[in-house]
N, C-alpha and C positions, 0 to 999 in steps of 0.2 A: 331529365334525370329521374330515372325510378324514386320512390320512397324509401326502398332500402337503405339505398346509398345514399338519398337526401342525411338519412338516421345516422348513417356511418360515420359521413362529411361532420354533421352536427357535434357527435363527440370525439371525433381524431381534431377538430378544429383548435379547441383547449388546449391539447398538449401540443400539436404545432407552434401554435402562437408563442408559448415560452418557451418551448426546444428553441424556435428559433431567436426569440429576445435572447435569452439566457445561456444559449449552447452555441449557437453556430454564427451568431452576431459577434461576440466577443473572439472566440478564433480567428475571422476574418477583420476586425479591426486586431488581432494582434502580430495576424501574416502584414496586412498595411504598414503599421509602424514599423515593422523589421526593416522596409523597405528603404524607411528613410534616416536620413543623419540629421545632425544638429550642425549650424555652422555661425560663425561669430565673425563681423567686418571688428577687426581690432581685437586690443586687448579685453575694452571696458564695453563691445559693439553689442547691440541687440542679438540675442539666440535668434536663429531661423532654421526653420524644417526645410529641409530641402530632398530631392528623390535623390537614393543614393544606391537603388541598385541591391546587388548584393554584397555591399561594403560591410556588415553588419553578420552578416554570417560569416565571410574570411573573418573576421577577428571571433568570432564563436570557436571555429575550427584551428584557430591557431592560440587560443585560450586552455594552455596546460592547465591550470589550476578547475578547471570544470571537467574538461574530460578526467583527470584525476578524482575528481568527484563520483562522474559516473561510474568509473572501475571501485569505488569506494561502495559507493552502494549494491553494486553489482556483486560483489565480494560479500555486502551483508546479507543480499537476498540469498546469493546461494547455499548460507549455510544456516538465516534464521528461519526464512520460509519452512522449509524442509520439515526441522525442530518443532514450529510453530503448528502444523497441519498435520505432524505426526501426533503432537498431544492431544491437539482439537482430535483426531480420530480416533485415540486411545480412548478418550473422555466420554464419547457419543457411542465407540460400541458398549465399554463398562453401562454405561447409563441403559444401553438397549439389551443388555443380557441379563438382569432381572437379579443380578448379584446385590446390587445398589438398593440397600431401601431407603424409603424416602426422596425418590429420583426428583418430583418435583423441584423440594427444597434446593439439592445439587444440582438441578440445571437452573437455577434461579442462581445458586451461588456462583457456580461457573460464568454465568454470562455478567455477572454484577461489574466486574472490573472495565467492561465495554461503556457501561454507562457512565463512568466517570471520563469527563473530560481529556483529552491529549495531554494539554497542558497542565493540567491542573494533576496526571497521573506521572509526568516529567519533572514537575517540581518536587513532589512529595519522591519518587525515586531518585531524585537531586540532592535532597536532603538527605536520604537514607546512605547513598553513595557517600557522602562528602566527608572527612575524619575527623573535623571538628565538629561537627552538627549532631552527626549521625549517634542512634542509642545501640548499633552494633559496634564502639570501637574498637573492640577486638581484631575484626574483621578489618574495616577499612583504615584500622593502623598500620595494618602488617601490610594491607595489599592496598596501594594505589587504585583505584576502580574507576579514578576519572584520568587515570593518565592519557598519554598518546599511543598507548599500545593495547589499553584497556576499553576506553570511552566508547570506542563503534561497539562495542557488544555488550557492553552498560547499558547502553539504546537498545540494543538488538531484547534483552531483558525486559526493557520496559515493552517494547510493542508488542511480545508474546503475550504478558503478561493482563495488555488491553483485549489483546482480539483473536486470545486462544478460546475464548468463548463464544464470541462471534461464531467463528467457523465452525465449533462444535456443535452449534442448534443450526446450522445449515446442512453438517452432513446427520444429525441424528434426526431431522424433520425429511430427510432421504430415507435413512432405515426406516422410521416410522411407515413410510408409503409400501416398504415393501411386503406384498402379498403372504402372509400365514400361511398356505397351503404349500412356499416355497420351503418353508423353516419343514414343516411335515414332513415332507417329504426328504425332505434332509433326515428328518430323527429316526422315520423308516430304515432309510439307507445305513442307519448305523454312524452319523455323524455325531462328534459331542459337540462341546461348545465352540474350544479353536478351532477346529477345521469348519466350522460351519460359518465360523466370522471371516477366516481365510478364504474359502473359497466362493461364499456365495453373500454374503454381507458387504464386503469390499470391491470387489467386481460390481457387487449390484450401483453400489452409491458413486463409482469411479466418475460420474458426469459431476457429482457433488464435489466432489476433490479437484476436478478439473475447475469448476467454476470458484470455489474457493484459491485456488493456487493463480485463475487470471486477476482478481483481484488482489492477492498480494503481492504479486509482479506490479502493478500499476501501484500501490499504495508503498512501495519500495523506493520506486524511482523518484517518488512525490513526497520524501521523509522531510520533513518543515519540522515541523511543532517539538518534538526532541531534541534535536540540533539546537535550534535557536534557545530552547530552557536552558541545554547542557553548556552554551557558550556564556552563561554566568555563573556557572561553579569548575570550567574546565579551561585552562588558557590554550587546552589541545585543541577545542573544536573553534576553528576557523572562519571567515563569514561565508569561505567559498567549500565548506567541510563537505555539503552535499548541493546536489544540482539545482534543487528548490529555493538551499539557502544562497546559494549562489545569484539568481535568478531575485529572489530577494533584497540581497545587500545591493545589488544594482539596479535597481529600481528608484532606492532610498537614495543614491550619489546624489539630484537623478540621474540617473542615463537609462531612458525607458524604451528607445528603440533598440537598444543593443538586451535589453534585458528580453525585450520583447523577442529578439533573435534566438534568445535563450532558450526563451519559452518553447517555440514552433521547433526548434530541435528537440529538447527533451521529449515535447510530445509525439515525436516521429519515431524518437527510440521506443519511447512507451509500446506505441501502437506494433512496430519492428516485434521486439519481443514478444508481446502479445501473442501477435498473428502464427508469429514462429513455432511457440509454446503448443499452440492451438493445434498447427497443423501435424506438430510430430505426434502427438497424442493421437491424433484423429487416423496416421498411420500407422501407429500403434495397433487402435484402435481394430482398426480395417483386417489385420492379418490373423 
């Protein structure tokens, strides 16, 4: 073997090593366990593992209360996504049109809500919802905000409100890279500001939106941390309210090969989507 590739071997070796402890060990011990059932001689008999096939995914598939889940979040992605990476982009071109002084400060300020914990931004948004806690009672006197009609988009609230800054230093670190000479030649042509964010600002950073918009398809389908806060101030949200908490509360029975069944579905949907998303875009993209 060359020295090159001795070099290359040397440092791909690192991230292999715990890609696979960390990434693709656990997947395939969690495809395993799907595999198998629990089985019990008697009432009071010793639990045993036994190969059970795909006994464990027919009950995944014939489990209404999860696929209700998934349409449940499905239903949140497509209308907070959207909201969510519409602000982050409003945020990051205001910041990149030179309106904003002090941009520093407000991209510091924008991103600050990221850095606060899931949990830790679901309880304090727990509190602020709830009509006895809360120092808006105005508000959440009149309007229920943890009902059953309200709660998904109470959440939907909270997660903008984490990782609309996020997204926004991912697409304004986009505008950042785009070449000077392109804005020029735009001011030549007699462009002002919106047309020039419209047409050549947005188009430029479109790979940035795309990469923002696959991770919150995946961060959609994977909603934990909300749910499980919101299920001790709401009796609306349920153990099986989304796929994760689902996944979750059956874990905790235990029943860890059926959770585990759980799991290798959801993450099949994940990747489903994903792919999907990717590839209309890319046909999009092409014409």
């Amino acid at each position: 073997m060359k020295a090159p590739k001795k070099a290359l071997l040397f440092f791909i070796l690192p991230f292999g090593l715990l890609f696979t402890a960390f990434y693709l060990a656990p997947i395939l011990y969690a495809i395993k366990q799907s595999l198998y059932r629990v089985e019990r001689t008697g009432t009071f008999g010793p639990a045993v593992e036994v190969f059970g096939g795909l006994t464990q995914y027919q009950r995944v598939f014939a489990d209404g209360p999860f696929w209700e889940s998934i349409g449940r979040v499905l239903l949140f992605g497509i209308v907070q996504v959207p909201v969510m990476l519409g602000l982050a982009l409003f945020l990051a071109l205001l910041l990149d049109s030179g309106l904003v002084k002090g941009r520093r400060f407000f991209r510091l300020a924008f991103f600050v809500p990221y850095a606060v914990p899931g949990v830790v931004a679901a309880i304090m948004w727990g509190f602020l919802y709830s009509p006895s806690l809360s120092p808006f009672d105005a508000v959440t006197g009149n309007v229920d905000l943890l009902s059953a009609d309200l709660v998904l988009w109470s959440m939907a609230n909270v997660v903008t409100w984490v990782y609309v800054g996020y997204n926004m230093l991912i697409i304004y670190s986009s505008l950042l890279a785009i070449p000077q000479e392109v804005y020029e030649a735009a001011r030549i042509d007699g462009a002002g500001a919106i047309r020039t964010a419209w047409a050549i600002k947005i188009p430029l950073v479109m790979p940035a939106i795309v990469l923002t918009t696959v991770f919150s398809i995946i961060g959609t389908l994977q909603l934990l941390a909300e749910p499980q806060v919101f299920r001790t101030f709401s009796s609306a949200v349920t153990s099986t309210y989304t796929p994760n908490l689902t996944v979750y509360s059956t874990s905790s029975i235990p029943n860890f090969n059926l959770a585990a069944a759980f799991s290798v579905v959801l993450a099949l949907a994940t990747c489903l989507l994903s792919f999907a998303f990717l590839k209309v875009t890319q046909r999009g993209g092409d014409k």
